[in-house]
N, C-alpha and C positions, 0 to 999 in steps of 0.2 A: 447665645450661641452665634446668631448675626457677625454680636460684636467681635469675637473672637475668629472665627473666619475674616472678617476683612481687616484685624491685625495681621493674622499670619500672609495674608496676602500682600497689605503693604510690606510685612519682612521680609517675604521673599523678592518683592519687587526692587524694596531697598540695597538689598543682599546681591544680589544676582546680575541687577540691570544698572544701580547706582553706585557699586560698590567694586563689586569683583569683575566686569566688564572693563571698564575704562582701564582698574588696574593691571590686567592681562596685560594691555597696548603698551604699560610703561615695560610689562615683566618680560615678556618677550624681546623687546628692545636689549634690556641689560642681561636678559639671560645669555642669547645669541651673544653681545657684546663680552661675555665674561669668558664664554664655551672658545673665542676666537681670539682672546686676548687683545681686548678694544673696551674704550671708556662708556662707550653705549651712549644715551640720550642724555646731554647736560646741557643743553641749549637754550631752550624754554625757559623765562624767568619774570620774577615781579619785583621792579626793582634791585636789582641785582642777585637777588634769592632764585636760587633753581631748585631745591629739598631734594637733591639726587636726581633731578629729573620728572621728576611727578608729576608737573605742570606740565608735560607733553599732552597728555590726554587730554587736558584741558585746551592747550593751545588747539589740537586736532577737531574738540568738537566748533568752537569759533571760526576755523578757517573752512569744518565743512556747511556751518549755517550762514558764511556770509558768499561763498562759490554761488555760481551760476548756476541753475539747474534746469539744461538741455534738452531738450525730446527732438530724438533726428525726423529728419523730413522723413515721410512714410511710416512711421514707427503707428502701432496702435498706442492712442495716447492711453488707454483706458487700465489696458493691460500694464503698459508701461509705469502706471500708478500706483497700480496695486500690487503689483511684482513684488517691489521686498517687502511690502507690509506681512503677504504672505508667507515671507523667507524666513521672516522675524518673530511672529507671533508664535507659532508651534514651540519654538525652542524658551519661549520665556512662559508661555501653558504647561509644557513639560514637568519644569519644576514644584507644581500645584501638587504631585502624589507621591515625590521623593521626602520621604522623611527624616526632619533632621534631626530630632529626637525622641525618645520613648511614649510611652503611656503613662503618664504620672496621675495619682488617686491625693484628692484631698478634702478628705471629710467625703460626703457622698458626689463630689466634681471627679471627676476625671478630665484631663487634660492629654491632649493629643498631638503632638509637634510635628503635624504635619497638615498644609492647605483641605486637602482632600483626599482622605481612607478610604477607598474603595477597594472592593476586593479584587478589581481587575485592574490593579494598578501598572505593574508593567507591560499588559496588552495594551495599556492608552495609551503609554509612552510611546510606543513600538506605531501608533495609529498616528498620534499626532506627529509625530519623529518624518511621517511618511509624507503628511505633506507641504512639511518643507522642502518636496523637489519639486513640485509646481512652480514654487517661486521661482524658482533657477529655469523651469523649462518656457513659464510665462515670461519671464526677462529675457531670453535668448530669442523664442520666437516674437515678442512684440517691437523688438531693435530697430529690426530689418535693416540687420547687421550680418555679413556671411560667418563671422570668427564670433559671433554673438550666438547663431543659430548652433554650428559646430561647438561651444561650449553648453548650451542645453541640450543638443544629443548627447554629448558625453556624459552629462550629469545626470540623465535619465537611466540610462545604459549599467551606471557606475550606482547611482544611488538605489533602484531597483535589485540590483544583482547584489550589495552587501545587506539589504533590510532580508532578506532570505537565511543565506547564511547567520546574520546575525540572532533572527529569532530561533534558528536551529540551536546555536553555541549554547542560548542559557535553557535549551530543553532539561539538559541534565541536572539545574537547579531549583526547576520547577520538580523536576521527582527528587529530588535529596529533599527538600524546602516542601516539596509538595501544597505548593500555596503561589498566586501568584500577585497575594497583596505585600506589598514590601514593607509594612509596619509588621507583618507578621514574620519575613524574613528576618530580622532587624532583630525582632524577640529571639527568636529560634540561633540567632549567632552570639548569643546574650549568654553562651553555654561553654562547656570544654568538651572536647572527645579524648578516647582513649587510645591513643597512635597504635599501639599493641593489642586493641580491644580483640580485633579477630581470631590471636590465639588462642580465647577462651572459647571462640568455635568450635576448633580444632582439637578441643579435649584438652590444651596444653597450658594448663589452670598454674599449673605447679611451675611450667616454666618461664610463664611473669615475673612472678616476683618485685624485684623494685620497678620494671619496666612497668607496672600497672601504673605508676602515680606519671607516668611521661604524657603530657598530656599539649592537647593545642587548642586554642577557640576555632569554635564551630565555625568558623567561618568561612565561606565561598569560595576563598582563593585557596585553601585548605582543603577543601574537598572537590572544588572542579578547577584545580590549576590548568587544565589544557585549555577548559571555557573559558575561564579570564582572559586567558595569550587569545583565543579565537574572537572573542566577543570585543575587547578592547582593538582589536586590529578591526574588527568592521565597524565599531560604531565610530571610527575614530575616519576613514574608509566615508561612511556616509555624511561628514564633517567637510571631505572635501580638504583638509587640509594635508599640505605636505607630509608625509610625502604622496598621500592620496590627489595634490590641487588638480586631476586632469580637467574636470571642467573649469580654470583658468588658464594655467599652465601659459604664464607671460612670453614665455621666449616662444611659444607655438603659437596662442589666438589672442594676443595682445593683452587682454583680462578676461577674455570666454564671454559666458552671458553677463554678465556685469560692464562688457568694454563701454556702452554706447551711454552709462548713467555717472552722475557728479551731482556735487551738492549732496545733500541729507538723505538721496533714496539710496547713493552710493555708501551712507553713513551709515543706511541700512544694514544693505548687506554686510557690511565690513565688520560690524559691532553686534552682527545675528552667527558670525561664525565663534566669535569669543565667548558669548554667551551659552554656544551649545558646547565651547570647551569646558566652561561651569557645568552643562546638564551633563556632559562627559564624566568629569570627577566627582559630583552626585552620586550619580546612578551608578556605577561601578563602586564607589566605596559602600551604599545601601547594598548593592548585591553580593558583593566578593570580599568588602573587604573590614564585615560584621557593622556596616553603619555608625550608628553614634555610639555603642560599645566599646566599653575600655575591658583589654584583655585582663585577663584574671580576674575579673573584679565585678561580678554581675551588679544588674543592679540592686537587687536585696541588699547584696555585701556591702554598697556603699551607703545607701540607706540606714541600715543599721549601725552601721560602724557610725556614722556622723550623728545619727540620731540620738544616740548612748550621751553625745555633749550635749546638741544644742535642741533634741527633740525632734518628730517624725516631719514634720512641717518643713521648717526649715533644710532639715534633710535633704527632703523630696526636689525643694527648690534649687541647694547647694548641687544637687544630684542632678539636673536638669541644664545647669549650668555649667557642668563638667561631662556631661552628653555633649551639650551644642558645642563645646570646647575641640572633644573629640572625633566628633564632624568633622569643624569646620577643619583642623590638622590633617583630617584624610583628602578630604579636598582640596587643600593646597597641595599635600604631598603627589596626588594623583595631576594637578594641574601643571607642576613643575617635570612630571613624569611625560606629558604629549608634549611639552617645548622640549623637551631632551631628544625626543624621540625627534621631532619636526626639525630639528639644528641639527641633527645627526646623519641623518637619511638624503641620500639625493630623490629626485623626483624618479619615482619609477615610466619604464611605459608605461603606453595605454593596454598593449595585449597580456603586459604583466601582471597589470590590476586585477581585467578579467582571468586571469589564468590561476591569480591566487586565488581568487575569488572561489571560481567553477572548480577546480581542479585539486588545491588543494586544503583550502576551509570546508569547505561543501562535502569531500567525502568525510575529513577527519573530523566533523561534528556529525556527522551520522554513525559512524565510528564510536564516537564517545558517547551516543546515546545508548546504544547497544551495550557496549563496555561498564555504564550505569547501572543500566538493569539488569546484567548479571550479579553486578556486584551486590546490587542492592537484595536479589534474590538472594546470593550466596548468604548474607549476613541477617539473612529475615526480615528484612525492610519494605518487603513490597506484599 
């Protein structure tokens, strides 16, 4: 069991920090470049080879491990140290209880595709998520920097006020789901509903008909579409990134709490925001958007149907392997979905931020918790 835990840990670390991190830096280069009609990053090369660009990342982590790395006069050095280690770690812990695919049985093993099943799995996201605003408020206050300090005010202010709202948005899927381990969500969207099921509340048995076989996967953005729009707009909000950057926000405090740092703690931060763009597209496709599930097709369905050729074994594995397949496709589709949004959007204010925040996430997630549990009542669910 050891050994198997510290697999899934080196995958995820491979996956997440070796893999899909650095690739964001090339993909947002050529996204932006595509969205604006520009050739994007081809510059970077090995011997005349550039592979589209690829070697940006690379070129980036060399120019930031051979930079200088400063601590201004006055500055706490101590804080100053540990500042992104803090920024950084939450978001690469996060990914330990998102899971990437099912509960697989073989002989009496069961197999679990995921670091850590706990049953309070997205209350620890939601914990660890949290304090990664230390990092940002210990780099601000350790600078002694004034546009250093002013971008950890902001980021306090900003990251405090969407982890609120945020945990409010997916109340509604904690009672549809009623579960708030996400292996168990993941199974639970593993299903179909019946779009017309309600009629047969209503006595109106007769007037289904063929509307009974219209059917949708169970899934989260299917059942709590206003949660997904609210929940995806905060957690993306406590990312900090455009069009949320107020605590940088270059043309105002030069880089915020980050101005006064270069070299690899600045390669921190920089490479701890891409990373939680990954624990972004994660966590949102495990919640909303049925996880490693392929529509129509539980898992049984594919199990058996594969199994019929090559036997239940093999199956299981094929079937495992077309899980992590359909992951990892939601996770990029989800990752290509914050750079659209990020290339799209100007910077909001700062009273704007707060204002969607307080004003209008904050009522219409209590809104839709109410709205839930009517419904849920109406249809005998509670």
């Amino acid at each position: 069991m050891l050994l198997l835990v510290v697999v899934k840990t080196l995958f995820i670390l491979l996956l997440v920090v070796g893999a899909f991190a650095p690739v964001i830096t090339w993909i947002e280069r050529k996204q932006s470049a595509v969205m604006q009609d520009r050739i994007g990053a081809n510059r970077a090369d090995i011997g005349g080879i550039t592979v589209l660009g690829l070697l940006h990342p690379l070129a980036d982590v060399v120019k930031l491990l051979t930079k200088e790395d400063v601590v201004p006069a006055g500055a706490n050095r101590v804080m100053h140290l540990i500042a992104p280690i803090v920024a950084a770690i939450p978001a690469i812990v996060a990914y330990a209880v998102i899971p990437y695919g099912g509960v697989y049985t073989f002989g009496d093993t069961t197999v679990s595709l995921v670091a850590a099943d706990i049953d309070w799995g997205l209350l620890f996201i939601f914990a660890t998520g949290s304090l990664a605003t230390y990092g940002a408020v210990m780099a601000g206050w350790s600078s002694n920097n004034n546009w250093s300090i002013l971008g950890g005010v902001r980021s306090t202010a900003q990251m405090i006020s969407y982890e609120v709202t945020m945990g409010l948005s997916v109340v509604g899927v904690f009672m549809v789901f009623q579960t708030l381990k996400l292996t168990d969500m993941g199974l639970m969207q593993d299903q179909t509903f019946r779009v017309f099921g309600f009629l047969e509340l209503l006595g109106l048995v007769e007037a289904l008909g063929p509307l009974d076989w219209v059917r949708l996967p169970n899934w989260g953005i299917f059942l709590q579409p206003l949660g997904f729009l609210m929940f995806l707009t905060c957690i993306m909000a406590e990312n900090k990134r455009p069009p949320f950057d107020l605590p940088e926000a270059e043309s105002e405090l030069v880089a915020g709490y980050f101005t006064e740092y270069s070299g690899m703690r600045f390669g921190l931060f920089y490479i701890s925001e891409f990373i939680e763009v990954v624990v972004i597209a994660g966590l949102v496709t495990a919640i909303f958007l049925g996880g490693w599930t392929v529509p129509y097709l539980s898992t049984e369905m594919i199990i058996g149907g594969i199994g019929q050729l090559f036997g239940d074994g093999l199956a299981t594995i094929l079937c495992m392997v077309i899980h992590l397949g359909s992951f990892l496709t939601k996770v990029v589709i989800m990752i290509w979905v914050q750079m659209l949004i990020r290339w799209s959007l100007p910077r909001f204010r700062y009273d704007q931020v707060m204002d969607l925040c307080w004003k209008i996430i904050l009522p219409l997630s209590v809104a839709n918790i109410f709205a839930t549990a009517l419904v849920m009542l109406a249809l005998g669910m509670a």
